[in-house]
PAZAPA-4460 file (N, C-alpha, C; in steps of 0.05 Angstrom, whole numbers, plus 32768, in hexadecimal, padded with zeros to 4 digits):
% residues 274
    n_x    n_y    n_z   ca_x   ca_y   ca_z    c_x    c_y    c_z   seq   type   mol
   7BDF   7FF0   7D87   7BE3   8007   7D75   7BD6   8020   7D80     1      X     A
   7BED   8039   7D89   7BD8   8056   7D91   7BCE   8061   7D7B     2      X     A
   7BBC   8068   7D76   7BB3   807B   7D66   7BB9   8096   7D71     3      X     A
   7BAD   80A4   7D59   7BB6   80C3   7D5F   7B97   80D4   7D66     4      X     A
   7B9E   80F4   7D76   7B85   80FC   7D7D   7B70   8100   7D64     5      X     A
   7B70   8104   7D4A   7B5E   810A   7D37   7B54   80F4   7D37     6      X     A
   7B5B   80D5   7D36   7B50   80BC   7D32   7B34   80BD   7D4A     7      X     A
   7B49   80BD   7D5E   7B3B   80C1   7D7B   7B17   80D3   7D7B     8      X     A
   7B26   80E5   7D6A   7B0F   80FC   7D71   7AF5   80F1   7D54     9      X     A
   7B04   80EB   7D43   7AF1   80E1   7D32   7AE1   80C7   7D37    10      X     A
   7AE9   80B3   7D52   7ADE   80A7   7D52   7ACC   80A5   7D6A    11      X     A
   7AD3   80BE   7D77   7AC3   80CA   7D88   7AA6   80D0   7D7B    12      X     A
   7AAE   80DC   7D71   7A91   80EE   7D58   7A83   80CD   7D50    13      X     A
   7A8F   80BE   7D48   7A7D   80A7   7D3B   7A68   8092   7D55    14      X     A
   7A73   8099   7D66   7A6B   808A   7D85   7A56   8097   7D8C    15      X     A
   7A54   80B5   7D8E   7A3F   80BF   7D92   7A33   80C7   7D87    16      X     A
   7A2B   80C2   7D6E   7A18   80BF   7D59   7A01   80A9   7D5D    17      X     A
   7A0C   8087   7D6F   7A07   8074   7D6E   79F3   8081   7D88    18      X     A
   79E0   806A   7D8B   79CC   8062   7D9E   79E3   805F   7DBD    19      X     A
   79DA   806C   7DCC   79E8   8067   7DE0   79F3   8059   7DF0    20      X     A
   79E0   8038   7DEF   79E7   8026   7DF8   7A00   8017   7DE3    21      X     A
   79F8   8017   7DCD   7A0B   800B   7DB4   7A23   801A   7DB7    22      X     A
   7A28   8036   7DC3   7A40   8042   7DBC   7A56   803F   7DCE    23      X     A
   7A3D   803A   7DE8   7A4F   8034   7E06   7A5C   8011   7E00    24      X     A
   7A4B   800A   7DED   7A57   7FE0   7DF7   7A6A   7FE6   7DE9    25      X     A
   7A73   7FFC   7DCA   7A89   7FF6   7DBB   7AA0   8002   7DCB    26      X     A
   7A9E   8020   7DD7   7AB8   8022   7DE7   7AB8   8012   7DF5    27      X     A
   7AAC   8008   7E01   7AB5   7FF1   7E18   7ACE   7FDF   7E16    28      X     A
   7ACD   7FE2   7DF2   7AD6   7FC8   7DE0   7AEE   7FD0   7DD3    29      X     A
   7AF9   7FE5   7DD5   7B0B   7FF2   7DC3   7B22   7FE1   7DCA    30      X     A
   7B33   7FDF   7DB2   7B46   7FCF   7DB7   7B62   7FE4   7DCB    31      X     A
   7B6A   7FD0   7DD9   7B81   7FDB   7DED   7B94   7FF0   7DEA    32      X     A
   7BA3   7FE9   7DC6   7BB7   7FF9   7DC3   7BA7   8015   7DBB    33      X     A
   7B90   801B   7DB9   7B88   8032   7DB6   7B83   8041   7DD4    34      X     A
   7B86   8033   7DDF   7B81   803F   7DFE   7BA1   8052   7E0E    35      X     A
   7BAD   804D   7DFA   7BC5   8056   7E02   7BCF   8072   7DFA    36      X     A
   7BBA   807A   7DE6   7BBE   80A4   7DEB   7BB6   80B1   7E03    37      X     A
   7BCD   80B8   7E06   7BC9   80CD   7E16   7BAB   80E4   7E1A    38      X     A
   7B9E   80E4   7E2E   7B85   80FF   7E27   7B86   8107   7E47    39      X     A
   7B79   811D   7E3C   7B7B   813A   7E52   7B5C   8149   7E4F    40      X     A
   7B3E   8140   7E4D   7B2D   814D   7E38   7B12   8149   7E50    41      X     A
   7B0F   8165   7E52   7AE8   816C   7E5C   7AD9   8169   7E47    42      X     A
   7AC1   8152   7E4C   7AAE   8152   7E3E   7A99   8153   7E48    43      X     A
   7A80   8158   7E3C   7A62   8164   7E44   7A52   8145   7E45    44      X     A
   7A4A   8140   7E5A   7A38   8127   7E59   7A20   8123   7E49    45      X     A
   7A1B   8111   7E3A   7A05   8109   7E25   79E8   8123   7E2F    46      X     A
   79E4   8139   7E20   79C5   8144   7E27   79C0   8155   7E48    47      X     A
   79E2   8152   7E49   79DD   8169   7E64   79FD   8175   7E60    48      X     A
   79F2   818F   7E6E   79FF   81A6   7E7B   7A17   819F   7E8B    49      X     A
   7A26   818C   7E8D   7A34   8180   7EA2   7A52   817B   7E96    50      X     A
   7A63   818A   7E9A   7A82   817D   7E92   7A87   8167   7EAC    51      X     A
   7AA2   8157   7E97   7AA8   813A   7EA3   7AC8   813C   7EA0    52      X     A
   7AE4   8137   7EB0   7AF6   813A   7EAA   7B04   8125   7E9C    53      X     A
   7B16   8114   7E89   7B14   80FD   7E82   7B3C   80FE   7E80    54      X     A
   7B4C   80EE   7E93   7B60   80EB   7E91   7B6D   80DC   7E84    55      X     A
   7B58   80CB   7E85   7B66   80A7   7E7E   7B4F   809B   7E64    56      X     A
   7B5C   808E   7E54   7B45   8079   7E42   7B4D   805D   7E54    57      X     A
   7B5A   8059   7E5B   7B66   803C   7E67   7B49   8032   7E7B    58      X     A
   7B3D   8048   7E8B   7B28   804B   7EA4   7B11   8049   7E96    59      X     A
   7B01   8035   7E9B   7AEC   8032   7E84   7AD7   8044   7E89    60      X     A
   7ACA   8052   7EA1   7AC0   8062   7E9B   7AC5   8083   7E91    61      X     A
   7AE5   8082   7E8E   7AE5   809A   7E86   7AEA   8095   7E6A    62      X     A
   7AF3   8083   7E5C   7AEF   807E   7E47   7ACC   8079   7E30    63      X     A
   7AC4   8070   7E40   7AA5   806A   7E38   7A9A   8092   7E32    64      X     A
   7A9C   809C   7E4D   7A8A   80BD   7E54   7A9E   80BD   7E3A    65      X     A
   7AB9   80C0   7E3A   7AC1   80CE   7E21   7AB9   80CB   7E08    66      X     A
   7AB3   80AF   7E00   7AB4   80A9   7DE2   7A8E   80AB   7DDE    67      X     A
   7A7F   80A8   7DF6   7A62   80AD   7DE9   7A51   80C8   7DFF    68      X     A
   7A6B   80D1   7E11   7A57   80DB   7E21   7A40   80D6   7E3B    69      X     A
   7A42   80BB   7E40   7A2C   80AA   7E50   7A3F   809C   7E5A    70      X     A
   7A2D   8087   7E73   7A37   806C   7E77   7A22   8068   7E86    71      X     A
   7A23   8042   7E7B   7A13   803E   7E8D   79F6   8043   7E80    72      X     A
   79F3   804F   7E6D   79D9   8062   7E5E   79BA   8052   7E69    73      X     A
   79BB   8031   7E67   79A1   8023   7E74   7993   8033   7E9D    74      X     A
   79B3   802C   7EA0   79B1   803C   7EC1   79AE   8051   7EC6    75      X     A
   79B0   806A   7EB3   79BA   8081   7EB6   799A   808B   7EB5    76      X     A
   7992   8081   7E9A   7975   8093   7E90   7962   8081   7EB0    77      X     A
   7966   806F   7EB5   7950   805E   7ECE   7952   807C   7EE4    78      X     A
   796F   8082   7EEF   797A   808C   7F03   796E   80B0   7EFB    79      X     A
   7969   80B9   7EEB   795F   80D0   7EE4   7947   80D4   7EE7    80      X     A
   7941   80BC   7ED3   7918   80BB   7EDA   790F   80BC   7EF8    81      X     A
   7924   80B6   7F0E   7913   80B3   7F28   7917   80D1   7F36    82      X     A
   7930   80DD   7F2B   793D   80F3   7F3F   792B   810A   7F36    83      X     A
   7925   811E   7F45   7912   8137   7F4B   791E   8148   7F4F    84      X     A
   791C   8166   7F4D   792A   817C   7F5E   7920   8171   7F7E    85      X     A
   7931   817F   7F91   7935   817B   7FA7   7933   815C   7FAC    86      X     A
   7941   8144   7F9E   793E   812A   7FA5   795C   8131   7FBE    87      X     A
   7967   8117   7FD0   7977   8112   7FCF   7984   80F6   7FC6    88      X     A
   799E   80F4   7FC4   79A2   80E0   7FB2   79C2   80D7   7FC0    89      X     A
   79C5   80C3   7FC9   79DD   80B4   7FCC   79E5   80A0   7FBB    90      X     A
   7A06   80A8   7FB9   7A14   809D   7FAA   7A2A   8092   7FB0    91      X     A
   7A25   8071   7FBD   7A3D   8064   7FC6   7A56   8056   7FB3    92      X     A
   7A6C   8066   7FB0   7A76   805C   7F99   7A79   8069   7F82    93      X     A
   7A7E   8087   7F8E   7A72   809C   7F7D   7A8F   8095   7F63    94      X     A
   7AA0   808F   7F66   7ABB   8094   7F4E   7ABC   80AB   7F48    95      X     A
   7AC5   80B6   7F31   7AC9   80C7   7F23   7AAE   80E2   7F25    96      X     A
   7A98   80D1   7F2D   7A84   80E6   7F33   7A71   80EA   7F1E    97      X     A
   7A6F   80D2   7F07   7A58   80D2   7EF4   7A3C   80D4   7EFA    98      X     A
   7A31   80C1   7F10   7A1A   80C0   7F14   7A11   80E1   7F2F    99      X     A
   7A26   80DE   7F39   7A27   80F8   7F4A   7A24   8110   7F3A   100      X     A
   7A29   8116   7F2A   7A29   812E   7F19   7A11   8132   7F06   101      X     A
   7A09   8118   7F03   79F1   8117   7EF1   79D8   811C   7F10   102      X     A
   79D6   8112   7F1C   79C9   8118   7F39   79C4   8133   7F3E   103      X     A
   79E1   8138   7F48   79E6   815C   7F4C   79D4   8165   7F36   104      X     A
   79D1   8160   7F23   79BC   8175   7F0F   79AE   816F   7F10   105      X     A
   799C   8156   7F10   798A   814A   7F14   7972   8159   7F31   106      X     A
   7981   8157   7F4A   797B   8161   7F5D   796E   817C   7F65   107      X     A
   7983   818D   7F4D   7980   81AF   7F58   798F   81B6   7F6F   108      X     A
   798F   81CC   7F6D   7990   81DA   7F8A   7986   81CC   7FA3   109      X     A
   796D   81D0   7F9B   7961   81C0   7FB5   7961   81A1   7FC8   110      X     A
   7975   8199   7FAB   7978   817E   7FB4   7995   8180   7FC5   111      X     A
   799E   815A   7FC3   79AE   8158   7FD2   79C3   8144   7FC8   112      X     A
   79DD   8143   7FC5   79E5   812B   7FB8   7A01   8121   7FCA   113      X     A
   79FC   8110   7FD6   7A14   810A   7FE2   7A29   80F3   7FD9   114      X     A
   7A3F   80F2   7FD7   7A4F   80DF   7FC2   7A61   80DA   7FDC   115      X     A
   7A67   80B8   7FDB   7A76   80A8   7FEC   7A8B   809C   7FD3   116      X     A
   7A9F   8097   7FDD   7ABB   8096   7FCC   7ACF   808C   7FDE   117      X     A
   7ADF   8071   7FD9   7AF2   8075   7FEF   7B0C   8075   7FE1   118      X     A
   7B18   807B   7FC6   7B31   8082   7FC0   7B35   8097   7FB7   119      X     A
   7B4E   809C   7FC3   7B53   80B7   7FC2   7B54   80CC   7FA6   120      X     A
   7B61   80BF   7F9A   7B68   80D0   7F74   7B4A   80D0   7F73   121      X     A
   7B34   80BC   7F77   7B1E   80C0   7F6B   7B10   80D9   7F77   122      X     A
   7B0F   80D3   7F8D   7B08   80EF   7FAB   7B0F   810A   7F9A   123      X     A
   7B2C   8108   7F8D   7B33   8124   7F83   7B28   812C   7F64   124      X     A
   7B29   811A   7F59   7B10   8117   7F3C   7AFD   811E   7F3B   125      X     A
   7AF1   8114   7F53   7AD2   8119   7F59   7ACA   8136   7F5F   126      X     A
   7ADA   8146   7F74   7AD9   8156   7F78   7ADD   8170   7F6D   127      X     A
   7AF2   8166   7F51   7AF7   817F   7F42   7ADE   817D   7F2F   128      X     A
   7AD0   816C   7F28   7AC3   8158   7F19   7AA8   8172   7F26   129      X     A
   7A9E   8169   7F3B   7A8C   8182   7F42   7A91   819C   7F44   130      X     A
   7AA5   81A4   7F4A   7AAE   81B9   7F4F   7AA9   81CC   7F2E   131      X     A
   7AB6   81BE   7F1A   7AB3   81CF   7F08   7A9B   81CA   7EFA   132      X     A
   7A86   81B7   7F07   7A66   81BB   7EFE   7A5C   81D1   7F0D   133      X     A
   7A6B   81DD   7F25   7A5B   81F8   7F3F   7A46   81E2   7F48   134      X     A
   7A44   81CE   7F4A   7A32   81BA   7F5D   7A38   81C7   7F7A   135      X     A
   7A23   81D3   7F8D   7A26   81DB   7FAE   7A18   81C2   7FB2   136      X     A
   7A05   81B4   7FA8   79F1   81A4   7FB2   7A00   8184   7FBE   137      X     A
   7A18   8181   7FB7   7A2E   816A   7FB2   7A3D   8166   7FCB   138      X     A
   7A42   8150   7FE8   7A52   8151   7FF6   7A5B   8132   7FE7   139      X     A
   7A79   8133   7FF5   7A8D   811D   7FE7   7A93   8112   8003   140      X     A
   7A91   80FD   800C   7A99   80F1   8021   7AB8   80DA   801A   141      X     A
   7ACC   80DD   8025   7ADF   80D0   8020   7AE8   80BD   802E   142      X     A
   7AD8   80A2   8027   7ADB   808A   8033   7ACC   8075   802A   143      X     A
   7ACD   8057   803A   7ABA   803E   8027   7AAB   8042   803B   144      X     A
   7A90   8038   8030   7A74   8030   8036   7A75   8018   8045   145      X     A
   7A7E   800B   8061   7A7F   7FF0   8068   7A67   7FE6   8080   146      X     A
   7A69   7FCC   8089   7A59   7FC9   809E   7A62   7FD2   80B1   147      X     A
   7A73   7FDD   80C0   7A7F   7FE5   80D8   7A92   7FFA   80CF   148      X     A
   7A91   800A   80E6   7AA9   8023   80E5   7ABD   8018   80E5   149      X     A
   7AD7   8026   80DC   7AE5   801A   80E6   7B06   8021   80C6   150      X     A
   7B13   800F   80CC   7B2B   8007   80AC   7B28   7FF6   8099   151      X     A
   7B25   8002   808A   7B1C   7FEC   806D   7B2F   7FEA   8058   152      X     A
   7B34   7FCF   8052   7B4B   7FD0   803C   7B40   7FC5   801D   153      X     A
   7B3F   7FCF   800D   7B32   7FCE   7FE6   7B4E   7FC6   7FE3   154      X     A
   7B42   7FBA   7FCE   7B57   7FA4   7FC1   7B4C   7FA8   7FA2   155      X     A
   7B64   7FAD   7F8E   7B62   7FB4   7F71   7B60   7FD4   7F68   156      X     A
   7B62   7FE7   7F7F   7B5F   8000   7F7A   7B70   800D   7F68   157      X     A
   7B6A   8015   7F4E   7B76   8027   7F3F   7B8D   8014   7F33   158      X     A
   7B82   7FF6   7F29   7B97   7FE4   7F23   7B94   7FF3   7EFE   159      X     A
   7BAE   7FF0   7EFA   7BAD   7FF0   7ED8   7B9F   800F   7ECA   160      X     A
   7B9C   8026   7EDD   7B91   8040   7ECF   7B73   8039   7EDA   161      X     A
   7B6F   8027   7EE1   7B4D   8028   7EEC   7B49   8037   7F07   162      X     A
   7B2C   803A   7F05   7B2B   8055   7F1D   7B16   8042   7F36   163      X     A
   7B0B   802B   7F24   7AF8   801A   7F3A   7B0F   8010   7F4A   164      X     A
   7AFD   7FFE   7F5D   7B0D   7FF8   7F78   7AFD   7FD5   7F75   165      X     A
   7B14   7FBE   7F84   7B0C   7FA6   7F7A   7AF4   7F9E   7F96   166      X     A
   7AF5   7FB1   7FAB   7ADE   7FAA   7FBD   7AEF   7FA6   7FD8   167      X     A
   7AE0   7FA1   7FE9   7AE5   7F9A   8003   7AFA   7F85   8003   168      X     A
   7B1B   7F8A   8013   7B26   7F71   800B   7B38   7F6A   802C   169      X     A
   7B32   7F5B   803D   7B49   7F5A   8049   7B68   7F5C   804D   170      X     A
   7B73   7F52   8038   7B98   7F54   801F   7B93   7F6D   8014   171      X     A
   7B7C   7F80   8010   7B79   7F94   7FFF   7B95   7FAA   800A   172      X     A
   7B9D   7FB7   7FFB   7BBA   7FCD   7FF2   7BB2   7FDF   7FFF   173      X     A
   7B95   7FE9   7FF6   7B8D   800D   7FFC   7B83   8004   8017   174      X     A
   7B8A   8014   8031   7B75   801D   8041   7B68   8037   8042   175      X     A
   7B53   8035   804E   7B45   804A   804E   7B2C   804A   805E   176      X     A
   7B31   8059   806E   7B10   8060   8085   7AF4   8054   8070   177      X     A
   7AF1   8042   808C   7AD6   802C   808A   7AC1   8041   8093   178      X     A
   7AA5   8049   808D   7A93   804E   80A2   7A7C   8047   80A0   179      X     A
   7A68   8040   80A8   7A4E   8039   80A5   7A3E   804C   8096   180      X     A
   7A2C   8045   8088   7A1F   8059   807A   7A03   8062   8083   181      X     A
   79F7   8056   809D   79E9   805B   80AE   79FB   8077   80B7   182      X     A
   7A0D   806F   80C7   7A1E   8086   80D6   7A22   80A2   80BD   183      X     A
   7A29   809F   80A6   7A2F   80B2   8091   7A11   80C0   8098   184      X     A
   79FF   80BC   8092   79EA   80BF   8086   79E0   80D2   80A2   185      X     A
   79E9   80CC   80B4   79DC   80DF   80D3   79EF   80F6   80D7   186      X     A
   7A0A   80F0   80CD   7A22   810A   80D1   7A1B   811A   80C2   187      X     A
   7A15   8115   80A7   7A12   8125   8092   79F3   8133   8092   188      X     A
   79E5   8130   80A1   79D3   8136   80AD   79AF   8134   8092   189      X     A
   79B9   8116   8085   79AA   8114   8070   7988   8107   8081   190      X     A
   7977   8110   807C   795C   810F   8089   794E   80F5   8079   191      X     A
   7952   80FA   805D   7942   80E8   8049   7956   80DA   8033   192      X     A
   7955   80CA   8029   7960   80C3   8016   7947   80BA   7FF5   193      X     A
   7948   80CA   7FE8   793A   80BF   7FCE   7946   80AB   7FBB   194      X     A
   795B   80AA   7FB5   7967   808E   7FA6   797F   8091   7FB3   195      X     A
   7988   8075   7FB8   79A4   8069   7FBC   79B0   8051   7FA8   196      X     A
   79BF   8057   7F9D   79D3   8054   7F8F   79EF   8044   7F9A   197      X     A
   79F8   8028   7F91   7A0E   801B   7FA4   7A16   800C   7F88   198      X     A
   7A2E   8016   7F89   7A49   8004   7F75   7A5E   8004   7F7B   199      X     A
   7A60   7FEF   7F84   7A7B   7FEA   7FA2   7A8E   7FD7   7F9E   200      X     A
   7A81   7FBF   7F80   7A98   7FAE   7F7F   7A9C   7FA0   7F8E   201      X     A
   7A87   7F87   7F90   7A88   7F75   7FA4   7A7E   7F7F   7FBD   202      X     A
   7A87   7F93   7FCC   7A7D   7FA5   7FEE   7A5F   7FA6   7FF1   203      X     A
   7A52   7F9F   7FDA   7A37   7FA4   7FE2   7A1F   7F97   7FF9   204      X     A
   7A2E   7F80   8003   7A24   7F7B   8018   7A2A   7F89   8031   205      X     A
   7A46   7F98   8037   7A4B   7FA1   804C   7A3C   7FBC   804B   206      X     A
   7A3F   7FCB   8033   7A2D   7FE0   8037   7A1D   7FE2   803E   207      X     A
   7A04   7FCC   803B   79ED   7FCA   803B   79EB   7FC3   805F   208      X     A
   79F8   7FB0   8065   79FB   7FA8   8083   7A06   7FC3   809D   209      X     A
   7A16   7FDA   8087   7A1A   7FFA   8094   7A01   8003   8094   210      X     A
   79EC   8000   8086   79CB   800C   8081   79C0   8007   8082   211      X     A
   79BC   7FF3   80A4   799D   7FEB   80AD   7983   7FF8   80AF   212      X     A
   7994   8011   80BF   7980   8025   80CB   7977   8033   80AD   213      X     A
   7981   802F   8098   7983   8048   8089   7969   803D   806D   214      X     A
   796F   801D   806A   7958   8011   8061   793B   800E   806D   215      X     A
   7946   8005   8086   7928   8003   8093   7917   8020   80A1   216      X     A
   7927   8034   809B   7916   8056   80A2   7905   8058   8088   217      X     A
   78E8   8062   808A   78DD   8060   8076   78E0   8082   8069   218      X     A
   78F0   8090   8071   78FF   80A5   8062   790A   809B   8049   219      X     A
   7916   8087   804F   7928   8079   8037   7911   806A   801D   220      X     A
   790C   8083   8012   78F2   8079   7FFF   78FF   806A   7FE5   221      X     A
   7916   8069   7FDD   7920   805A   7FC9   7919   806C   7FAB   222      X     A
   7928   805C   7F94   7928   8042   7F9C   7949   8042   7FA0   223      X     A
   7959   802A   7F9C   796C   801E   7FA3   7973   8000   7F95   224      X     A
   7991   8021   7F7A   7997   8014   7F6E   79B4   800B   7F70   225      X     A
   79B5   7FE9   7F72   79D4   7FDF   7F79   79DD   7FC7   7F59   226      X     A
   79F9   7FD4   7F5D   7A0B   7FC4   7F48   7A0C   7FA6   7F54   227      X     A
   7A07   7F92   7F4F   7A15   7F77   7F5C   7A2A   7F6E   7F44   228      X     A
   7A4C   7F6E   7F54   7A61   7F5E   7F4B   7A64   7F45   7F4E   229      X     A
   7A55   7F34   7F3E   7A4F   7F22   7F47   7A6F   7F04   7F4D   230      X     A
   7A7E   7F14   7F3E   7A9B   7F05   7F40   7AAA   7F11   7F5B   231      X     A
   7AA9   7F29   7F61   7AB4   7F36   7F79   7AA5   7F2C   7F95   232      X     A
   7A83   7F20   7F98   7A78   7F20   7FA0   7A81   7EFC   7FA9   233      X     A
   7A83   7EEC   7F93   7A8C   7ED2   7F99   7AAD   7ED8   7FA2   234      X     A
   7ABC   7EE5   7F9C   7AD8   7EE6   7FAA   7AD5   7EE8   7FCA   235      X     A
   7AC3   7EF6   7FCE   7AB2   7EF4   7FEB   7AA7   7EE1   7FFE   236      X     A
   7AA0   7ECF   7FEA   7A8E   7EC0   7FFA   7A71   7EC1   7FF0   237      X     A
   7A6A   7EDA   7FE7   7A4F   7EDA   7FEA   7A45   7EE3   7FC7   238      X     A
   7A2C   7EE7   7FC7   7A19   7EE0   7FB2   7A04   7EF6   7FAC   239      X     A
   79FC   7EFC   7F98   79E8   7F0E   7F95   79CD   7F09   7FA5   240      X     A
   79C6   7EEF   7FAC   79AC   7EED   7FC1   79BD   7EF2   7FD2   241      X     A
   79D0   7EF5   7FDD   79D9   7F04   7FFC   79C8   7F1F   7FFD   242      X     A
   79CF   7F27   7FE9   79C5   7F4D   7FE4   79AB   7F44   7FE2   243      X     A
   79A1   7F3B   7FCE   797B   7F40   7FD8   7976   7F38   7FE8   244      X     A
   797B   7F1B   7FF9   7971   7F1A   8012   7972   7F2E   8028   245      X     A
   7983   7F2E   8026   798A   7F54   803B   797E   7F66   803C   246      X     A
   7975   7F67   8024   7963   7F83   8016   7944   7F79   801E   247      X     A
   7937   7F63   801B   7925   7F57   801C   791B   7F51   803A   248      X     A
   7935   7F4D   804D   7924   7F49   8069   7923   7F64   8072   249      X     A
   792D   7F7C   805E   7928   7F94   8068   7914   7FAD   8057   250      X     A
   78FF   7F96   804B   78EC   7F9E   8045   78EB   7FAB   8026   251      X     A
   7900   7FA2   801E   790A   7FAE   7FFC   78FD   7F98   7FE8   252      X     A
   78F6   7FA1   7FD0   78F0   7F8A   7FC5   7900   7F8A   7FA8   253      X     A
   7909   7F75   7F9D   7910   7F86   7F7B   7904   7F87   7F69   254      X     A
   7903   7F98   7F5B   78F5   7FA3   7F40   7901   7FAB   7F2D   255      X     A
   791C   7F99   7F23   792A   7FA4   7F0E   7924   7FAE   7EF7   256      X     A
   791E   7FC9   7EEB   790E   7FC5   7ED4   791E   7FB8   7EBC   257      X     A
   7907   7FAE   7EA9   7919   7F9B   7E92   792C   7F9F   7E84   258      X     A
   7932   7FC2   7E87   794A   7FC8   7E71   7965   7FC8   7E85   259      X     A
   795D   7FC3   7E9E   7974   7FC1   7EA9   7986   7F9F   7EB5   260      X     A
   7970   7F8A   7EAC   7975   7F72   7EBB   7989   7F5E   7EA4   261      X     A
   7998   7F54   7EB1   79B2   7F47   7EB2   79B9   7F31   7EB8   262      X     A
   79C1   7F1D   7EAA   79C8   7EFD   7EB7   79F2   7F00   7EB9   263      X     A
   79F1   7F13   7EAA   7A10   7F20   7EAC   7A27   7F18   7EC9   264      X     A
   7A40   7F22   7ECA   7A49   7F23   7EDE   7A45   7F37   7EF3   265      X     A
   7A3E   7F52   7EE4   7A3B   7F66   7EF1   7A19   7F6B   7EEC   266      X     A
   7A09   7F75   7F07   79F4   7F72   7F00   79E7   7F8B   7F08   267      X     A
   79D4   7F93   7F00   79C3   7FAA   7F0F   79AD   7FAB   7F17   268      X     A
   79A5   7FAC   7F2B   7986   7FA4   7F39   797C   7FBF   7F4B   269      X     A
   7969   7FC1   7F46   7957   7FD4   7F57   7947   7FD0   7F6C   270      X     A
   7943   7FD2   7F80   792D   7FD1   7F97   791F   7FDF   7F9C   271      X     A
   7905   7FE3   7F9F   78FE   7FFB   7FB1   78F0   7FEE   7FC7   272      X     A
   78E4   7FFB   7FDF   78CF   7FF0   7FEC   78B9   7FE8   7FEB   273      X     A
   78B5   7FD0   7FFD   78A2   7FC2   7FFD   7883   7FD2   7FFE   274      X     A
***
């Protein structure tokens, strides 16, 4: 069943009234046939200065920013508390450009925010996405984060109105320029990194295996926060101790704090150094 925009908007108003985490699990939840109005609508992110463009309710994070303003709200407030003017801040997996934009302000001027992305509609999202925040501090790199340079094919991209990508897939549909994120990180001529940020959908080992040099430089002061898919991750082969071990013989340790830890499918863990 569609509803109409006054329903919509009135139950907009009731979502963000709610505690942020409560408001984000209920859109999460909205039933289907309401996902089928049509919207076209800039909204101001929860307590900042920041418009967000929102095309789709079908795309769950543009649905969520819409109906409470946030996403993510446990990760979001962690990912603020650490960022500083002049931090810099990578963002592998940038999408739509939520955590990028909250960064970009976060940062200042003086900072630095670089956003990795490898589909294209999102690339163009993102971009208008900063553009009409006047973010200068923001470069958009257009490609996946992999272990080797090279052609990379994602599999699940932009299935069903969604804007995530199902991860690293050999059969995967989309190609799109592979590059190491060691290699990103020297073109782009980034010196330090203060938090890194990886939600890749399963890829998070290859990323991590692109950023040897980039973990073990003690520039890379952390911390280093990664999504684990843990279903995309077994489609793989591999396992969430794949990723901490990785992280661990390269001197990372985890410290998830408690409002962020998860027995879930999708998980979020933090590292910093040892």
């Amino acid at each position: 069943m569609r509803i109409g925009w006054q329903a919509l908007r009135g139950l907009r108003i009731c979502l963000r009234c709610l505690p942020p985490d409560l408001g984000s699990a209920l859109a999460y939840r909205l039933p289907a046939g309401w996902l089928a109005t049509p919207i076209d609508a800039t909204v101001h992110l929860r307590g900042h200065r920041i418009s967000f463009r929102v095309r789709s309710q079908v795309d769950v994070v543009q649905r969520v920013v819409y109906f409470t303003g946030t996403y993510e709200p446990a990760e979001t407030e962690f990912m603020l508390s650490r960022l500083r003017p002049g931090s810099v801040f990578v963002d592998v997996g940038a999408n739509l450009g939520y955590h990028t934009l909250l960064a970009g302000e976060a940062v200042g001027p003086s900072g630095r925010v670089i956003a990795i992305e490898p589909v294209a509609s999102n690339v163009a999202a993102l971009r208008s996405n900063i553009s009409d925040n006047g973010f200068l501090n923001t470069t958009v790199i257009h490609c996946a984060a992999t272990a080797e340079d090279g052609v990379a094919r994602l599999a699940g991209a932009d299935e069903g109105g969604q804007t995530g990508w199902g991860g690293l897939d050999a059969g995967g549909s989309l190609v799109v320029k592979g590059r190491r994120l060691d290699d990103l990180v020297e073109q782009f001529g980034v010196d330090r990194v203060d938090f890194l940020k990886i939600d890749v959908e399963g890829g998070e080992p290859d990323v991590l295996s692109g950023a040897r040099h980039l973990l073990n430089d003690p520039l890379m002061s952390g911390p280093l926060m990664v999504e684990l898919n843990v279903p995309r991750l077994a489609a793989r082969g591999r396992r969430p101790d794949d990723v901490v071990e990785l992280l661990c013989q390269a001197g990372w340790v985890d410290r998830t704090p408690p409002t962020l830890r998860s027995s879930g499918p999708v998980q979020t863990r933090v590292f910093e150094r040892r």
